[in-house]
Residue frames as a rotation matrix with the C-alpha (Angstrom) as fourth column:
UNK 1
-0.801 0.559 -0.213 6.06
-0.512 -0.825 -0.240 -9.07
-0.310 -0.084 0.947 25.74
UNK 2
-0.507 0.757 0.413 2.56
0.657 0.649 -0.385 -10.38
-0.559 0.076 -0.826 25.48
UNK 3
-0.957 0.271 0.103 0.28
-0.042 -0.479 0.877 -9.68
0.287 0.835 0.470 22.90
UNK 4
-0.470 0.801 0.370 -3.86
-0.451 0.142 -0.881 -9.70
-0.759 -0.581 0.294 22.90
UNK 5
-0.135 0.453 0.881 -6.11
0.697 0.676 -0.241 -11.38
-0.704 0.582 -0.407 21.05
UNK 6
0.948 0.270 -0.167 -7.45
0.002 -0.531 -0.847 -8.25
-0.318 0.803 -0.504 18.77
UNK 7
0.257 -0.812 -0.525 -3.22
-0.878 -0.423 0.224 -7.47
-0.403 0.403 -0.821 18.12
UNK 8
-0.798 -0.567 0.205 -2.87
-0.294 0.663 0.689 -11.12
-0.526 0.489 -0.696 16.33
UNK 9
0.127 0.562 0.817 -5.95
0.863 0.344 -0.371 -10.68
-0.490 0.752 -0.441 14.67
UNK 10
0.765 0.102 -0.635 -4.97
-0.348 -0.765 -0.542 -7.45
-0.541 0.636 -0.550 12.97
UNK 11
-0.617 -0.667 -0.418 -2.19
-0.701 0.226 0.676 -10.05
-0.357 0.710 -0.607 11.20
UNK 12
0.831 0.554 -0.048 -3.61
-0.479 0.669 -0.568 -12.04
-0.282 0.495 0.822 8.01
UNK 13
-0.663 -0.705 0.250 -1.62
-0.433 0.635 0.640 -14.95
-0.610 0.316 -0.726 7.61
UNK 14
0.604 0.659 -0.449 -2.95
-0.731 0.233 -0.642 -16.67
-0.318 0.715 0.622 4.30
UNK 15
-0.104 -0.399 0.911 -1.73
0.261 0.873 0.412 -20.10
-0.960 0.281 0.014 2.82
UNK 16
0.308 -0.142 -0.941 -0.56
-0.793 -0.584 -0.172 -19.43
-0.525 0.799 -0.293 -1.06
UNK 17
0.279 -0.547 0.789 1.25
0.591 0.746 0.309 -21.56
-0.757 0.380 0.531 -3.51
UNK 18
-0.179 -0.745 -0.643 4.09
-0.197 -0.613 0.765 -20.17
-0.964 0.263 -0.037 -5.33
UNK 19
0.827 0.556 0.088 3.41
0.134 -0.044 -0.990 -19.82
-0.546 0.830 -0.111 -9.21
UNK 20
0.628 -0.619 0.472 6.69
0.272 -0.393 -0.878 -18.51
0.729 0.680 -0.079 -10.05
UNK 21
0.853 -0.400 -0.335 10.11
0.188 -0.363 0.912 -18.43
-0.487 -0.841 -0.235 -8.51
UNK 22
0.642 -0.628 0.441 13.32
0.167 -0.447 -0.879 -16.39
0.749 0.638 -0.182 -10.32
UNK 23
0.000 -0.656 -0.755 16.45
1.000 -0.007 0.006 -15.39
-0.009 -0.755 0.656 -8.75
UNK 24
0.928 0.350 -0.132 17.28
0.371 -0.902 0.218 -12.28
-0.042 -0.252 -0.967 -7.17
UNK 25
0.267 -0.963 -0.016 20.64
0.888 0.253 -0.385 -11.30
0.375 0.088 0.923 -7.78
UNK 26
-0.231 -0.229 0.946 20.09
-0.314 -0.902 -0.295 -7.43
0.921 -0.365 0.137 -6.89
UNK 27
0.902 0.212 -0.376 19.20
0.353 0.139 0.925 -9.01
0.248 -0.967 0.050 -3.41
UNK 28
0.177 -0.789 0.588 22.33
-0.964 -0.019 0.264 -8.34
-0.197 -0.614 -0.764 -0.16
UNK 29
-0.471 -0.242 0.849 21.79
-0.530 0.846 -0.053 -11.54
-0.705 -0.475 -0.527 0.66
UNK 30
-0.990 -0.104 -0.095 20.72
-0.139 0.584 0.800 -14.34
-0.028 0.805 -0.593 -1.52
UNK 31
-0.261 0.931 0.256 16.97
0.026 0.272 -0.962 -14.64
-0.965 -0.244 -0.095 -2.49
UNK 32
-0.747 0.267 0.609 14.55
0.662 0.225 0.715 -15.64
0.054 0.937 -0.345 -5.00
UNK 33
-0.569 0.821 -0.051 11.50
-0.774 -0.556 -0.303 -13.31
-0.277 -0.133 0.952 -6.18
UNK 34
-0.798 0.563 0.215 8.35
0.454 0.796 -0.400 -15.65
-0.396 -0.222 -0.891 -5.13
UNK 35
-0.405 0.912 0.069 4.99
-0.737 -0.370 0.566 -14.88
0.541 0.178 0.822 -7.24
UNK 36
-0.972 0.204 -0.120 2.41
0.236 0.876 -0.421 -16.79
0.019 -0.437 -0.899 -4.98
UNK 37
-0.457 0.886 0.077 -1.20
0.223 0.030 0.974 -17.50
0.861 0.462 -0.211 -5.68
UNK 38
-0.921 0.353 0.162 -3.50
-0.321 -0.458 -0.829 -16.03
-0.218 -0.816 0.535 -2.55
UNK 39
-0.491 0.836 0.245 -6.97
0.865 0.500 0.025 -16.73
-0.102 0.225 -0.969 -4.51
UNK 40
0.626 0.748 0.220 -9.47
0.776 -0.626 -0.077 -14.30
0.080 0.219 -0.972 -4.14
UNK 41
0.467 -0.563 -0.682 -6.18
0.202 -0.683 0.702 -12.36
-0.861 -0.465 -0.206 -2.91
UNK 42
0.923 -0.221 -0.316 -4.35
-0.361 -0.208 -0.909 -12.67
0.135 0.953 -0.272 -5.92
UNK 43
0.483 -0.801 -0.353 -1.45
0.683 0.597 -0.420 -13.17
0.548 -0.038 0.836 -7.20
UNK 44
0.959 -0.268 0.091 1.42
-0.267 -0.754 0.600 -11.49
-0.092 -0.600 -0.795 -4.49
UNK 45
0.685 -0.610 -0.399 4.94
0.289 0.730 -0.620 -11.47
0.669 0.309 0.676 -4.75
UNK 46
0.933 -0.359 0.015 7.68
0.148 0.423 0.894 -12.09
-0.327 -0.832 0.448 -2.28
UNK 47
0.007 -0.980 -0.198 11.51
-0.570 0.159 -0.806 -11.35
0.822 0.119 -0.557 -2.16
UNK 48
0.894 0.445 0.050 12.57
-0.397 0.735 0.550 -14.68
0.207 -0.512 0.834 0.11
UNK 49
0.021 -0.941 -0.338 16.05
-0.892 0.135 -0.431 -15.42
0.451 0.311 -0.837 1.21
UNK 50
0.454 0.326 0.829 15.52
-0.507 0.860 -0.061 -19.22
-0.732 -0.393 0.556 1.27
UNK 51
0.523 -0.468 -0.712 18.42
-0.776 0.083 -0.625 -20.34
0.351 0.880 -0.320 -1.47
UNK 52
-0.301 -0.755 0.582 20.21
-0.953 0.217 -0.211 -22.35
0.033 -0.619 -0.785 1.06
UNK 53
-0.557 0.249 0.792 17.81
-0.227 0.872 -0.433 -25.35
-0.799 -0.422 -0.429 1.58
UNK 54
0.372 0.853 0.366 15.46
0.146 0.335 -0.931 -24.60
-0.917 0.399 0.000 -1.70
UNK 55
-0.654 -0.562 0.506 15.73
0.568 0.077 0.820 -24.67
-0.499 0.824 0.269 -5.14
UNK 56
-0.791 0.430 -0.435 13.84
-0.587 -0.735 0.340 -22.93
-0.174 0.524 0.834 -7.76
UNK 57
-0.537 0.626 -0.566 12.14
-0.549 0.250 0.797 -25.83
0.641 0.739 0.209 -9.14
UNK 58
-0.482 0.219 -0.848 11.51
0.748 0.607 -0.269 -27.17
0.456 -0.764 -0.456 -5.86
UNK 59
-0.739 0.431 -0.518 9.45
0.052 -0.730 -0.681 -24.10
-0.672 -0.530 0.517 -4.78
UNK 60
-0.142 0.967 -0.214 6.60
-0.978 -0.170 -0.118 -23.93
-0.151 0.192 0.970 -7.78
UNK 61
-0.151 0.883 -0.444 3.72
-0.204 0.412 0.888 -25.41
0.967 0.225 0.118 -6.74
UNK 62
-0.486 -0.572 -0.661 4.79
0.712 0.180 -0.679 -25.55
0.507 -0.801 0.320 -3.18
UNK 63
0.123 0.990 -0.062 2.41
0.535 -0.014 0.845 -24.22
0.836 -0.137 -0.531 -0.64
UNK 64
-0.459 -0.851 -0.256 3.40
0.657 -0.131 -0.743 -21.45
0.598 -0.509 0.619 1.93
UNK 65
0.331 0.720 -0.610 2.29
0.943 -0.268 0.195 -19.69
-0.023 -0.640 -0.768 4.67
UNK 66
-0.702 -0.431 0.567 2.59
0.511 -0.859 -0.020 -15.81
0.496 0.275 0.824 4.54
UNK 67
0.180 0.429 -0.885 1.45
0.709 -0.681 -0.186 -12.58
-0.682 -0.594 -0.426 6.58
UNK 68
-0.362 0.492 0.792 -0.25
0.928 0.109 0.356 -10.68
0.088 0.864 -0.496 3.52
UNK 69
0.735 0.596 0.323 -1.20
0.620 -0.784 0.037 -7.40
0.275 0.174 -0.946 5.15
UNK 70
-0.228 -0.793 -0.566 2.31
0.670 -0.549 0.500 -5.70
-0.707 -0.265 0.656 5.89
UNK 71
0.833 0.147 -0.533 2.81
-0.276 -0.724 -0.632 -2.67
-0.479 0.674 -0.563 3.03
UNK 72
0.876 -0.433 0.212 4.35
0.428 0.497 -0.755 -3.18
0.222 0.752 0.621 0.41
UNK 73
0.718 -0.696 0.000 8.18
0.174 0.179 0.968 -3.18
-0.674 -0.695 0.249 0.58
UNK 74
0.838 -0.414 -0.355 10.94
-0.194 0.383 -0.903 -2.39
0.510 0.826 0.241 -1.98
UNK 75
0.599 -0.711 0.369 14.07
-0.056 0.423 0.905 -4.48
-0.799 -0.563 0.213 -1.70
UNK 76
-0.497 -0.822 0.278 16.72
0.279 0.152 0.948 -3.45
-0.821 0.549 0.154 -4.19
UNK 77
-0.827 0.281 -0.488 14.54
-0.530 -0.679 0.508 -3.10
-0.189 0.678 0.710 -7.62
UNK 78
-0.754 0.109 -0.648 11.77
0.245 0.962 -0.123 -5.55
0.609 -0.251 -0.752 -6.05
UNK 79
-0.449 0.633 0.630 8.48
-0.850 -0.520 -0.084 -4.63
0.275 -0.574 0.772 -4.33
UNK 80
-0.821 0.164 -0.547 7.68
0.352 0.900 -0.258 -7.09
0.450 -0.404 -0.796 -1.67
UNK 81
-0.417 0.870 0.261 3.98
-0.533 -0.467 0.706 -7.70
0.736 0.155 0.659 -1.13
UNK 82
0.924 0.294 -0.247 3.50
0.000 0.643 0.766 -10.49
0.384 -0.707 0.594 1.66
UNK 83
-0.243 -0.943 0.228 6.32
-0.936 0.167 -0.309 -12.22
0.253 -0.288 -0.923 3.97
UNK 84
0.741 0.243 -0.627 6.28
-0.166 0.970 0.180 -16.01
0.651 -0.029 0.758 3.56
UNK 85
0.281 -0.311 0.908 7.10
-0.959 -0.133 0.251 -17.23
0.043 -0.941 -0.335 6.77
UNK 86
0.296 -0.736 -0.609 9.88
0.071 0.652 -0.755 -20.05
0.953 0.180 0.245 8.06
UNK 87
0.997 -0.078 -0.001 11.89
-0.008 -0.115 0.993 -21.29
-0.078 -0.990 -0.116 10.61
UNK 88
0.498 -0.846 -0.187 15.17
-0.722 -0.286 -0.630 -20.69
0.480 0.449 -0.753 11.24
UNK 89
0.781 -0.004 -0.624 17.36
0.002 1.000 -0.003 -24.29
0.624 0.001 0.781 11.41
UNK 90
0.657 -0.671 -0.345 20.51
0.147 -0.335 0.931 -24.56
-0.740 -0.662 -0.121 13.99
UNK 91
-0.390 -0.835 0.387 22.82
0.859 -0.179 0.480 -23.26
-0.332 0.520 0.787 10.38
UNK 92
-0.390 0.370 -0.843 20.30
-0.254 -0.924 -0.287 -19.96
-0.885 0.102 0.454 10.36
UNK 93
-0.992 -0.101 0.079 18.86
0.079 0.009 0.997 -21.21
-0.101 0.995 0.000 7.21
UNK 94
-0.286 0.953 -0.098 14.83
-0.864 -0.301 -0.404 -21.08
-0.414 -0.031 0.910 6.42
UNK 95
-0.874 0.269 0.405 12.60
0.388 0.887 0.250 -23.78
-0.292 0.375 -0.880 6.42
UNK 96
-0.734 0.678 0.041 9.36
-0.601 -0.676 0.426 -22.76
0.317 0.288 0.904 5.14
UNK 97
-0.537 0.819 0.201 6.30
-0.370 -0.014 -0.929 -22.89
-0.758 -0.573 0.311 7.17
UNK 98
-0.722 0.456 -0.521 3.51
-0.510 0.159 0.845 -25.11
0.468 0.876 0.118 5.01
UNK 99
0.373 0.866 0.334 0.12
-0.922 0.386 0.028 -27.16
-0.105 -0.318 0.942 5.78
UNK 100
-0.463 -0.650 0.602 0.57
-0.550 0.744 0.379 -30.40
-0.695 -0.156 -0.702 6.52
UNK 101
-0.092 0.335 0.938 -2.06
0.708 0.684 -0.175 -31.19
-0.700 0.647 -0.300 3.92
UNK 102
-0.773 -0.275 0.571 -3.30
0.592 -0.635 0.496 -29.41
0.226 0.722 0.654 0.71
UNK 103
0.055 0.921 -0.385 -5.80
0.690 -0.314 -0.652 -26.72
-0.722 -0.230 -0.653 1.08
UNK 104
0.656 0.363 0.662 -7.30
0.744 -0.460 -0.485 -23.92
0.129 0.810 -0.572 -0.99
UNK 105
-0.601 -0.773 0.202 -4.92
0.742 -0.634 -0.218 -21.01
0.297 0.019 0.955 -1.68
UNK 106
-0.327 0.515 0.793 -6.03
0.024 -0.834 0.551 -18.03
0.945 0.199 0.260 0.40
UNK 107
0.609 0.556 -0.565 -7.27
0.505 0.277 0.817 -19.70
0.611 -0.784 -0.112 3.63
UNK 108
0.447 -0.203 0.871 -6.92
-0.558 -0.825 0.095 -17.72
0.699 -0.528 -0.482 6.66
UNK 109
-0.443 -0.448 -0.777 -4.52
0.426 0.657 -0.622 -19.20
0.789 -0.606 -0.100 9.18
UNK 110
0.099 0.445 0.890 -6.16
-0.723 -0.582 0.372 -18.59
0.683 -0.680 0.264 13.00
C-alpha cells in the first residue's frame, strides 16, 4: 500500500538519547523501560524489547531514533510515550535505528 507525502508527515520521528535504562520484568516479553532525552520535547519514556543484542549500560547515552507522536501506551504497569525504532536481524532481534553522527536531541528526522 502506498502512502502520500502529507500521511508521513503526520509521523514525528525525533532523534533522542536515552538518559536512563531499567529492566522491565512486568514486560511478556523481555524489555527495558528507556527514559530518552527529546530536548525541547522532553524527557519521554519507552518500554523497548531490545535485551537480546543490548545491555543496560550500553544503552545510556546512546542516541535513538523514535516516532514521538503515537498516544501514550500502557504496557503492563508502564506508560509508553514514543516507539524507538529498529531493525529486525535474520534471529528477529532489534537493532536500533541511530545517526550515523551526533546531533542535537530532538531533531526532526524527514
Amino acid at each position: 500500500m502506498e502512502i502520500s507525502w502529507s500521511d508521513f508527515e503526520k509521523i514525528d520521528i525525533r532523534v533522542g538519547t536515552i538518559v536512563k535504562a531499567e529492566p522491565f520484568p512486568k514486560a511478556r516479553k523481555p524489555a527495558y523501560q528507556l527514559s530518552i532525552d527529546f530536548g525541547e520535547l522532553g524527557i519521554k519514556r519507552s518500554s523497548a524489547q531490545i535485551t537480546a543484542l543490548y545491555s543496560i549500560e550500553d544503552l545510556v547515552g546512546k542516541q535513538v531514533i523514535a516516532v514521538v507522536n503515537f498516544p501514550p501506551k500502557q504496557i503492563a504497569n508502564f506508560i509508553s510515550e514514543c516507539l524507538v525504532l529498529g531493525i529486525y536481524n535474520e534471529q528477529n532481534d532489534v537493532v536500533l535505528l541511530q545517526p550515523e553522527r551526533p546531533v542535537g536531541n530532538g531533531h526532526k528526522i524527514g
